[in-house]
C-alpha positions in Angstrom: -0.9 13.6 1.8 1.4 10.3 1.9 0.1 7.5 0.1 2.3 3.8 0.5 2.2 1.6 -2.3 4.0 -2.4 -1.4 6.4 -2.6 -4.2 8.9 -5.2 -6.0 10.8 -3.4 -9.4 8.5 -0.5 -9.0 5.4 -2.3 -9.6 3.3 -3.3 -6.9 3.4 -6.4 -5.2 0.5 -8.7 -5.4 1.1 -9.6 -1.7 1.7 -7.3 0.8 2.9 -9.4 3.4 6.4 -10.7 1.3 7.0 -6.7 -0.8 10.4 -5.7 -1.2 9.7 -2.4 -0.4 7.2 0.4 0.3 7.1 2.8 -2.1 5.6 6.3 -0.4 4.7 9.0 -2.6 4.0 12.5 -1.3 1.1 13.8 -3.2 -1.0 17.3 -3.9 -4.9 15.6 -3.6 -5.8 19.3 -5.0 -3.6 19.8 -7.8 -3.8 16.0 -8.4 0.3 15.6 -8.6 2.9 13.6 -7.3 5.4 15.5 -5.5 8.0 13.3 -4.2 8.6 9.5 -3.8 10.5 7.7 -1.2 11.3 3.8 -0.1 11.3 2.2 3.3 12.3 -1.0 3.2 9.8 -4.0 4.2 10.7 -5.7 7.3 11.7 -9.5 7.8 8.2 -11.7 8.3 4.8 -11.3 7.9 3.9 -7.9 7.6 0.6 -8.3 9.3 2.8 -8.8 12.2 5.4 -6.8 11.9 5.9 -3.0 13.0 5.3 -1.4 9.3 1.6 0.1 10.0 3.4 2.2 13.0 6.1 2.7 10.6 4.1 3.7 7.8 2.2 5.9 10.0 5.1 7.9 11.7 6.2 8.7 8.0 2.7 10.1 7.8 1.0 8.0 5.6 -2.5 7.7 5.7 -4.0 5.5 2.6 -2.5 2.2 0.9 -2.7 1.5 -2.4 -2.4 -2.6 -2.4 -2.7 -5.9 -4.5 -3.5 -8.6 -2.3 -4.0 -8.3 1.8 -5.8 -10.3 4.3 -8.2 -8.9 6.3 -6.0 -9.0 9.8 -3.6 -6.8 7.6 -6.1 -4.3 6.7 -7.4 -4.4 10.2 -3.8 -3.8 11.7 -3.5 -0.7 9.3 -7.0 1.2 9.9 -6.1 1.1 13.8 -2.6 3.4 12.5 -5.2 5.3 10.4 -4.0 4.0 7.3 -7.0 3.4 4.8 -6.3 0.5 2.0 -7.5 0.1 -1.3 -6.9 -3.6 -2.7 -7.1 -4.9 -6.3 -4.6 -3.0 -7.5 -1.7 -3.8 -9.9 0.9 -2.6 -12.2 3.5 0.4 -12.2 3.1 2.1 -9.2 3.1 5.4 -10.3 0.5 4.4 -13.0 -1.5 2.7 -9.9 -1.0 6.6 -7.9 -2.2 8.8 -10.8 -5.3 6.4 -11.1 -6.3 6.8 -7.5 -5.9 10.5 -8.1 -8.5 10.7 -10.8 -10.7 8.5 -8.9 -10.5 5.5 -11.3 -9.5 3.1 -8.2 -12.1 1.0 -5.6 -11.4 -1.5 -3.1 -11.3 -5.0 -4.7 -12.7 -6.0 -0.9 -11.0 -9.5 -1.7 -8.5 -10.3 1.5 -6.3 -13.1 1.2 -7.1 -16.0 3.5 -3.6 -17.6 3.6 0.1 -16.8 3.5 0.4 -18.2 0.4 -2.1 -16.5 -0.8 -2.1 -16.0 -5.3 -5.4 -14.3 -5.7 
C-alpha cells in the first residue's frame, strides 16, 4: 500500500495546495512497517488544480495523510481513489506509524480559502 504525505523539511505541510513535496511511503498494513519512502515533487499552482491526484495515483497511492485541504481538493483525490485523512501534523514518518496503529481520524475541517492558516 502507497500512502502520500504533502511535505516541507520532512514534516508535513499544513497546506496541501503550496507543499514542497510529496512524501510516498510504501507500507506493509499487515506487518504494520514502513518499507520504502520516495519524493515527487509538487507541481507549480494550486494543487487542487493541478495534475498531482492522477500523478499520485499512477504511483499507486491510494490514502493521504494531510494538514490542511479544502474540500474541492479532497473531492479531486477520492475521484483518483485516493482517500485523505486531514488534521494531521508533524514528522511525517511519526504522522505514518500513527496511521498504522490506528491513532489517526479525519479532522473533516477543509480549508475555505487559498490562504487558508487553519
Amino acid at each position: 500500500m502507497k500512502i502520500a504525505l504533502p511535505s516541507r523539511d520532512n514534516q508535513i505541510d499544513s497546506h496541501f495546495g503550496h507543499c514542497e513535496y510529496f512524501t510516498v511511503i510504501t507500507i506493509n498494513k499487515e506487518k504494520k512497517t514502513i518499507l520504502s519512502e520516495e519524493k515527487i515533487q509538487s507541481p507549480e499552482g494550486c494543487g487542487c488544480k493541478s495534475n498531482i491526484a492522477s500523478v499520485l495515483a499512477e504511483a499507486g497511492v491510494t490514502l493521504m495523510l494531510a494538514g490542511n485541504m479544502g474540500d474541492g481538493a479532497v473531492r479531486v483525490l477520492n475521484h483518483s481513489g485516493i482517500e485523505v485523512i486531514r488534521g494531521c501534523s508533524g514528522d511525517i514518518n511519526t504522522v505514518a506509524n500513527n496511521w498504522l496503529t490506528d491513532s489517526l481520524t479525519d479532522s473533516g475541517i477543509g480549508c475555505t480559502a487559498h490562504d487558508c492558516d487553519h
